[in-house]
C-alpha positions in Angstrom: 18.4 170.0 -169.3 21.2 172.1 -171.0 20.9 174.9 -173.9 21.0 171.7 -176.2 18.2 170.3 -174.9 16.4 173.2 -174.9 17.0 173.9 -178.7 16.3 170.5 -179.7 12.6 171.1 -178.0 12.1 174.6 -179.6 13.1 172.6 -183.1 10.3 169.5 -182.6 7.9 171.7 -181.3 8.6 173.9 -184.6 8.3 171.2 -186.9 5.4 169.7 -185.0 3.3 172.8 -185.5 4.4 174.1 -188.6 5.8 171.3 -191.0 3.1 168.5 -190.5 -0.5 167.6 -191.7 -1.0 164.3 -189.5 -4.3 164.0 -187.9 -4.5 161.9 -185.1 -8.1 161.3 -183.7 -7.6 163.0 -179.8 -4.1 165.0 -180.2 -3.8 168.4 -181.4 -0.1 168.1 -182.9 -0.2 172.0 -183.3 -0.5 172.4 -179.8 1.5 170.0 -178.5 4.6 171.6 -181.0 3.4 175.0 -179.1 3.8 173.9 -176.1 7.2 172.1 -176.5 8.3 175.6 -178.4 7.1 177.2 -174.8 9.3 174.8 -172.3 12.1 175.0 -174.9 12.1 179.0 -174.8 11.4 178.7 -170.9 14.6 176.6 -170.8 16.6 179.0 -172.3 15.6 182.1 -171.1 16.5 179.8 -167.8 19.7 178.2 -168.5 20.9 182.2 -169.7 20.3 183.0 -166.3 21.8 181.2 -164.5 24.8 181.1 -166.4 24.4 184.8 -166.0 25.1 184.5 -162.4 27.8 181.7 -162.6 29.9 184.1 -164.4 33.1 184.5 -162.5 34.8 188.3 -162.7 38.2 187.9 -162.1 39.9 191.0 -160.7 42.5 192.6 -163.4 45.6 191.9 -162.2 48.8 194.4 -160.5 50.9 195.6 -164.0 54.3 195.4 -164.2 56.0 198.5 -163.8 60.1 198.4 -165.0 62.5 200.1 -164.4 61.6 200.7 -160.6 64.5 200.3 -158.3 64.9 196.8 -156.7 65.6 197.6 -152.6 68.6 195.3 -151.6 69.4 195.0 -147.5 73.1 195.5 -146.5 73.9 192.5 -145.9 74.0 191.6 -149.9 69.9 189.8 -150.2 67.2 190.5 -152.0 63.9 192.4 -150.5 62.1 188.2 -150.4 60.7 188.5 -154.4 63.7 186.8 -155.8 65.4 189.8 -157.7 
């Protein structure tokens, strides 16, 4: 289940427990919307996790530094870096 999901739960279980007056004989709708409002927070708290660790760092990379002298051998080619 993705962040969407999780949301989508949170949102049912919100207007389940706080936005309706049915009464049906053997369900508590207030604490069914609590408990979906649980899983859907559980799921997120979850899915930020993990998507904590997933991140990928990627190592700055080596600047450019002009003006340096470019090493040519004697015999008239480059140093192998195409310059």
């Amino acid at each position: 289940m993705g962040l969407g999901g999780c949301i989508i739960l949170i949102a049912i279980g919100a207007i389940l427990t706080f936005a309706t007056d049915w009464h049906m004989q053997g369900v508590n709708l207030t604490v069914v919307g609590l408990i979906l409002m649980a899983v859907g927070l559980i799921g997120v708290a979850t899915f930020s996790g993990i998507a904590r660790r997933r991140r990928v760092v990627v190592p700055p990379t080596t600047p450019v530094v002009e003006g340096e002298p470019h090493h040519h051998r004697a015999d008239g080619y480059s140093d192998g870096y195409g310059v």
